[in-house]
C-alpha positions in Angstrom: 0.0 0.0 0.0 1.4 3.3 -1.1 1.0 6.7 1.6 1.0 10.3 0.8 4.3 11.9 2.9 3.2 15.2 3.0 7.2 16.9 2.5 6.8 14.9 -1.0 3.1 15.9 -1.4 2.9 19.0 -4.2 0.1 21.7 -3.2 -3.2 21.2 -4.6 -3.4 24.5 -6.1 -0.5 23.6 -8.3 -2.6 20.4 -9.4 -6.0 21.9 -9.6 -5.6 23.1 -13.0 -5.1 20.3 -14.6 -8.5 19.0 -13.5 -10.5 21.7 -13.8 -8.9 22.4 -17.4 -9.2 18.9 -18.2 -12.5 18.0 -17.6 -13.6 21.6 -19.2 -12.5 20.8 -22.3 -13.6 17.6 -22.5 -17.1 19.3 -22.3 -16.1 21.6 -24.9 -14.7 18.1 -26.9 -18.5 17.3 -26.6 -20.0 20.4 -27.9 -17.3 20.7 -31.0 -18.9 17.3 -31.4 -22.1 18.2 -32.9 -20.2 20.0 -35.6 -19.1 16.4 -37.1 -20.9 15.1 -40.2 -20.4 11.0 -39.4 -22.5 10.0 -42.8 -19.6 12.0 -44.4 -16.5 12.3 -42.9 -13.8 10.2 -43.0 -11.0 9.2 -40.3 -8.8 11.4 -41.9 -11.1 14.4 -42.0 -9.9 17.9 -40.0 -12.8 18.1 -38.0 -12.0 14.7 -36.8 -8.9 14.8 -36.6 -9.3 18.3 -34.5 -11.9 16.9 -32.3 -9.2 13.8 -31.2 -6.5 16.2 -30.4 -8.9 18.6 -28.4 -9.5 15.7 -26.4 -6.6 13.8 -26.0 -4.9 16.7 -25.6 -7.3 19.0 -23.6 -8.8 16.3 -21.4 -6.8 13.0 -21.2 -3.3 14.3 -21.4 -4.0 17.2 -19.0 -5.5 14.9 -16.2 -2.5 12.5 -16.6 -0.2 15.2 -16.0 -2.3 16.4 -13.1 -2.5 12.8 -12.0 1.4 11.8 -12.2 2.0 15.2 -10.7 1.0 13.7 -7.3 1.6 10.1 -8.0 5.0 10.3 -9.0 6.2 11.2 -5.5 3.6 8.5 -3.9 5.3 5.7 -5.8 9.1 6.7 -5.6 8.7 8.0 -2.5 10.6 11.2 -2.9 10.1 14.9 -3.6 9.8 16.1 -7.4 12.9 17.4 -9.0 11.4 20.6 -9.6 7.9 20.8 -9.1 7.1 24.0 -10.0 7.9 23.3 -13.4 4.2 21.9 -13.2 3.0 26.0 -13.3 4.2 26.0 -16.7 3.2 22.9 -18.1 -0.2 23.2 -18.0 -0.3 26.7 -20.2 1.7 25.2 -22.8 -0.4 22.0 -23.3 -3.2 24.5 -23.2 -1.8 26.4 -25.8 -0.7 23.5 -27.7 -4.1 21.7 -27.6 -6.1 24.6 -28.9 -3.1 25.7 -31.4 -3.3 22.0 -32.9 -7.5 22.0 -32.7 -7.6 25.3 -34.5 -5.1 24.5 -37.2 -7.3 21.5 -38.4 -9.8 23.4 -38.5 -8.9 27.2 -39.9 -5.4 26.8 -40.9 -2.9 24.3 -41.0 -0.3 26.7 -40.6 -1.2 26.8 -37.0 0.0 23.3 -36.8 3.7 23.3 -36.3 3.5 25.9 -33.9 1.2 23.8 -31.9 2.8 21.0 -32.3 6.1 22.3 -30.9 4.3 24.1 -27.9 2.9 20.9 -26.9 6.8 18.7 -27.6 8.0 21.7 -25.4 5.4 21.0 -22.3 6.5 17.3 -22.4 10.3 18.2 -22.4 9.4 19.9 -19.3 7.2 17.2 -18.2 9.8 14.3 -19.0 12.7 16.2 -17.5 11.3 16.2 -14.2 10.0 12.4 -14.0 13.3 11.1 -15.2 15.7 13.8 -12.4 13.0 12.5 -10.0 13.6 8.6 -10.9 17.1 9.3 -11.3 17.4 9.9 -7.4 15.6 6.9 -6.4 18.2 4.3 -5.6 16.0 1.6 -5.2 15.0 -1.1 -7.4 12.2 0.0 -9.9 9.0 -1.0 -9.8 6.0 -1.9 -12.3 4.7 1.3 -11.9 8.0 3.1 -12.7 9.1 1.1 -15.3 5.4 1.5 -17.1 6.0 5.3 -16.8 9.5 5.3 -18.5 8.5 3.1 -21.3 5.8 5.8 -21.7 7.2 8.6 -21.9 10.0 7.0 -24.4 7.1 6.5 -26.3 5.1 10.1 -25.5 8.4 11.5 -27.1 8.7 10.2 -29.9 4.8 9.9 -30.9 5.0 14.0 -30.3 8.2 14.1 -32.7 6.7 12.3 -35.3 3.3 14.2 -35.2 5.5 17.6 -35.5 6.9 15.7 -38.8 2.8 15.0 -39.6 1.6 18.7 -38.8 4.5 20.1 -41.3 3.0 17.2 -43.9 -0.2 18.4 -43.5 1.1 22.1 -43.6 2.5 21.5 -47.0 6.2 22.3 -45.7 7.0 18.7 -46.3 5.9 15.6 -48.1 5.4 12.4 -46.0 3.2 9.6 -46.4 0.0 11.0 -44.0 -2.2 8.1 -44.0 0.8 5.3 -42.8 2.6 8.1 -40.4 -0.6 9.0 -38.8 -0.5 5.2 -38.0 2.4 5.4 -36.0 1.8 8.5 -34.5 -1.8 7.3 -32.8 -0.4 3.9 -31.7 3.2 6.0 -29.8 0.5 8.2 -28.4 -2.3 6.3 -27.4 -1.3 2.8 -26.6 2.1 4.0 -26.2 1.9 6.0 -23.7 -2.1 6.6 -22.2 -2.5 2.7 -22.2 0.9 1.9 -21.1 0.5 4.8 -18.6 -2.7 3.4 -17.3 -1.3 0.0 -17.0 1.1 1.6 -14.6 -1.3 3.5 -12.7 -3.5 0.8 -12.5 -1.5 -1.3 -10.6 -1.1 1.6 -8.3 -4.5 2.8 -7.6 -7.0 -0.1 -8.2 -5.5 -2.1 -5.6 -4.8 0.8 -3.0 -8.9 1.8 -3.4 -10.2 -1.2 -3.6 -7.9 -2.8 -0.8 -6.6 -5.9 -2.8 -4.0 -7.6 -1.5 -2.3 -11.2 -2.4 -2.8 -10.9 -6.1 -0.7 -12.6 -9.2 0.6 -9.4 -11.1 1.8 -11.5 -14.2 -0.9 -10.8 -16.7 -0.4 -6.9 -16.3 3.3 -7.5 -17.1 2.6 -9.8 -20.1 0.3 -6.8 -21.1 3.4 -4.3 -21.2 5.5 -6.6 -22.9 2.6 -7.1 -25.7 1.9 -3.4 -25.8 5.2 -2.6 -25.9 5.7 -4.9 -29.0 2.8 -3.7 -30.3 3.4 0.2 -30.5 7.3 -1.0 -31.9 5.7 -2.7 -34.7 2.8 -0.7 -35.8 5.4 2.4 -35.5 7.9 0.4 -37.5 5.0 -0.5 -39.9 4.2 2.8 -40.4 7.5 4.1 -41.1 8.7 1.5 -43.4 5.3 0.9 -45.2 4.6 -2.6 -44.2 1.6 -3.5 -43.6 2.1 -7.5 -42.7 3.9 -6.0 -39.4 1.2 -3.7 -38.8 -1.8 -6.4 -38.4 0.9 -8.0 -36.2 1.1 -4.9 -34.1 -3.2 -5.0 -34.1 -3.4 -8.4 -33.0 -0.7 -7.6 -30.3 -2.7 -4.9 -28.5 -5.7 -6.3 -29.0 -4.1 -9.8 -26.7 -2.6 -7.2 -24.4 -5.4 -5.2 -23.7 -7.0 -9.1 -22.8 -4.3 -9.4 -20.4 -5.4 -5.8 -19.0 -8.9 -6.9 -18.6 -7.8 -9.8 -17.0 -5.6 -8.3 -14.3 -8.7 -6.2 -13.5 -11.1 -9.0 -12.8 -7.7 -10.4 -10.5 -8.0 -7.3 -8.8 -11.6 -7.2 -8.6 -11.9 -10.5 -7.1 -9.6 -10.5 -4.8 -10.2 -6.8 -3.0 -11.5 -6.7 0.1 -13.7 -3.0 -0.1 -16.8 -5.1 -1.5 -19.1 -2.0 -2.5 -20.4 -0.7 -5.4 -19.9 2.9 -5.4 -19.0 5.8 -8.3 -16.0 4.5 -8.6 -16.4 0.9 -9.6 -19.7 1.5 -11.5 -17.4 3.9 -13.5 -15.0 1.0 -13.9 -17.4 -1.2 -15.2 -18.5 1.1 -18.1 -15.3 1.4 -18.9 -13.9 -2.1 -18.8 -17.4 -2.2 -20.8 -16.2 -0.5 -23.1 -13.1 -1.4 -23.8 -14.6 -5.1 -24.8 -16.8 -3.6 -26.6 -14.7 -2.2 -28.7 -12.4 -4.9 -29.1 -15.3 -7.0 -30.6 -16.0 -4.6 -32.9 -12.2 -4.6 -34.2 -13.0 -8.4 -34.8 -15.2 -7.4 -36.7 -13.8 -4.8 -38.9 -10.6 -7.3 -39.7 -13.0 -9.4 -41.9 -15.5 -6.5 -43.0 -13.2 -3.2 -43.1 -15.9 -1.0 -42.5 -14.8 2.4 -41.6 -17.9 3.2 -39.7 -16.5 0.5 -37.5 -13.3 2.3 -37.0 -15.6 5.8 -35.4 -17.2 3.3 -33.2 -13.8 1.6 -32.3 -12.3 5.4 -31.8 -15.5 6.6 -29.9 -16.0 3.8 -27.0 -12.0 4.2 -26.5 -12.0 7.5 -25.9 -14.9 8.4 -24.4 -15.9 5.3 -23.0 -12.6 3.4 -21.9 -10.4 6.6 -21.1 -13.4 8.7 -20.1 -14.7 6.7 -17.5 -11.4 5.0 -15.7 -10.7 8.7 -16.0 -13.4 10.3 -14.1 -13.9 7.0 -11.5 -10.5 8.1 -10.5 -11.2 12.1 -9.8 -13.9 10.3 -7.9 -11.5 9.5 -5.3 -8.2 11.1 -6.3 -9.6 15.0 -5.8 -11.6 14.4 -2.4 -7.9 12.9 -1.4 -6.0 15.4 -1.9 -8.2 18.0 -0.5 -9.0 16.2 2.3 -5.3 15.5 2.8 -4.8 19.5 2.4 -7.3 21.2 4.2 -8.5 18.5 6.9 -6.0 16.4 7.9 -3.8 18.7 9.6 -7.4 19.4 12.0 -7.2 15.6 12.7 -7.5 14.7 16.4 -8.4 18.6 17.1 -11.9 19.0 15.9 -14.2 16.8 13.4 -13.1 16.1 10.5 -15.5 15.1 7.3 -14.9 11.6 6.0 -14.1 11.1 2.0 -17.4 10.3 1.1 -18.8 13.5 2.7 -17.5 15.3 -0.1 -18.7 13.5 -2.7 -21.5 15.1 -4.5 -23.4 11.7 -4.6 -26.7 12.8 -6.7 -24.3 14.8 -9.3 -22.0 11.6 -9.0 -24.4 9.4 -10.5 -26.3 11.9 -12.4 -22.4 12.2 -14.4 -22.5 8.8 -14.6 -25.8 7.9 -16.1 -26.5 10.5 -18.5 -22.3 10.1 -19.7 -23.1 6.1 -20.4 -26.1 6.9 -22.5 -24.4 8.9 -24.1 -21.6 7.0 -25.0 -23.7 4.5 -25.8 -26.3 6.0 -28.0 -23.5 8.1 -29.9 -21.9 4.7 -30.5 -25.2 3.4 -32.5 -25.2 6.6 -34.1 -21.9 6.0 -35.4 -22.5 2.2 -36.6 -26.1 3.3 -38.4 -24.5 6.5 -39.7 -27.0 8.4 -38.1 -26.2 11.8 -37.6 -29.5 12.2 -35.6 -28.6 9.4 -32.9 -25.0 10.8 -32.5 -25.9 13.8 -32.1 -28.4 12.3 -29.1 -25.8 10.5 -27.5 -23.8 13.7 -27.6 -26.6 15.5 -25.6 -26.6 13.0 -23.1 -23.0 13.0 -22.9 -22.7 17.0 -22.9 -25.6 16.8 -19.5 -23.1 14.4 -17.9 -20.2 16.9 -18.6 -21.8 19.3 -17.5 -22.5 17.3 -13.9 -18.6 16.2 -13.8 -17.7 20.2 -14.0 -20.0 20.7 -11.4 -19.3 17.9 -9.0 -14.9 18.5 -9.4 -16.1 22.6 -8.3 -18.2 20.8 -5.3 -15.0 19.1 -4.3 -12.4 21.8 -4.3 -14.8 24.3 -2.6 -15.6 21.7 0.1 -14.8 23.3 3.5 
């Protein structure tokens, strides 16, 4: 079990912005949503492609950073390198996400310049993990070693999209449709997957109080994703597209060894109830299966509508919800750990689940899930008119999860 030492803690107002950032622009993801034409567009489309980086960027990258801002510390047990680097991170990934979102959409000269903002917030980001690691003498663990591999990989998915934006500038030519390959998989299984992986390990079992459990199948599942993001990037590079379906099938297995530490984990905790935070598991591990049938599927139709649907449940259904389940419990923490435990022993104190919003909780929850849901059909029928449902739903439960992160920070 890991413990918060509060000389290694960071304060929370260096880590609120992240969150609050984060989880508005994944609301504003959702409203630049309606703009997209499904029945028309095509993976390769600006507004699609702008809409992925808003949210990637905007929402999933910014509460990583947020995240790993405090977690980095709880794992290695030592003080950041320089944690006040973390002031300027966020701004530049800021600046970087909406740079890169405009430039798909108004003008793709935009795009280097976002691009580079956002390589220079990671530089940042990556110095001060590895100084931090590099004054841990002891033996890395899973955790650690998931992060490293990570951020190799966050590196060099953010060089080569620099090389894509000046493609799709016209400053250079490149092969778009194979790089873009690469770039996705260095990004998103590269590092978010890998990273969660890591983090998994780290949080599921300290909130749901597992203990005695076989961590082999998590570690088969870096080694496959690992080998995965190599190949496809190789694929992509080189043109070969025998190694890339080698790379698909790879992730796809790894991502079944990721579901499978989760039900380890699951089974073998000893905090039994079903609160926020594991019904927000559960649509995302829902999720996530969901849309690895459906990339059974596309290998023997090659749909493209298939491919949305595949894109849509992993972002907003497998990364939203492990995402938000963990502000669930994450934020309360650290404010609680701020602002209450100091009073400890000296006058009463409110317990975690005081300051959970619990109406708004599920509120978030069930209107998000529809949404996902619906959008999802939308997305397989090509109906514009059920997307653009499931984005209502979803934009209601964005709405709640702004609300309900405000609740928390102002609890006093």
């Amino acid at each position: 079990m890991f413990s918060v030492n509060r000389d290694f803690a960071p304060p929370f107002k260096l880590i609120a912005p992240y969150f609050i950032i984060g989880v508005t622009l994944y609301l504003v993801s959702t409203l630049f949503a309606f703009s997209l034409d499904i029945s028309a567009s095509g993976y390769m489309d600006p507004s699609v492609i702008a809409w992925v980086h808003l949210f990637l960027l905007g929402f999933v990258m910014m509460v990583i950073l947020g995240a790993m801002a405090q977690l980095i510390p709880v794992v290695l047990e030592n003080g950041h390198f320089a944690v006040d680097l973390y002031y300027i991170i966020w701004p530049l990934l800021l600046a970087g996400a909406l740079l890169m979102a405009c430039g798909f959409i108004y003008s793709a000269v935009l795009l280097p310049f976002g691009g580079l903002t956002v390589l220079l917030a990671m530089l940042i980001f990556l110095l001060d993990t590895l100084m931090t690691i590099k004054k841990v003498k002891a033996k890395l663990n899973f955790a650690m070693t998931s992060i490293i591999i990570a951020n190799v990989f966050l590196l060099s998915g953010i060089i080569l999209g620099i090389i894509l934006a000046l493609g799709y500038a016209g400053i250079i030519s490149v092969n778009l449709n194979e790089l873009v390959k690469g770039h996705l998989y260095l990004l998103v299984g590269g590092y978010v997957i890998i990273t969660i992986y890591g983090l998994s390990m780290v949080l599921l079992p300290m909130f749901g109080l597992s203990h005695h459990f076989s961590s082999r199948p998590i570690k088969i599942a870096l080694f496959l994703m690992t080998a995965a993001v190599v190949c496809v990037t190789t694929a992509s590079i080189l043109e070969l597209s025998l190694l890339s379906y080698i790379g698909y099938l790879l992730a796809a297995v790894s991502l079944l060894f990721y579901l499978y530490q989760n039900y380890i984990l699951y089974k073998t905790r000893a905090r039994k109830e079903h609160d926020i935070y594991i019904k927000s598991l559960y649509v995302s591990n829902a999720s996530l299966i969901a849309s690895l049938v459906l990339g059974v599927v596309y290998i023997f139709s090659a749909d493209e509508t298939l491919l949305f649907a595949i894109g849509w449940l992993t972002f907003t259904g497998f990364f939203g919800f492990i995402i938000t389940a963990h502000l669930y419990k994450i934020v309360p923490f650290l404010i609680w750990f701020e602002r209450f435990s100091p009073l400890v022993g000296k006058q009463k104190v409110p317990m975690l689940a005081d300051m959970l919003p619990l109406k708004g909780a599920n509120a978030q929850l069930y209107f998000s899930a529809i949404g996902v849901f619906l959008a999802t059909y939308g997305l397989l029928f090509a109906s514009n008119d059920l997307f653009r449902s499931g984005i209502s739903c979803l934009c209601v439960g964005n709405l709640f999860l702004l609300q309900n992160i405000i609740y928390i920070i102002r609890f006093k």
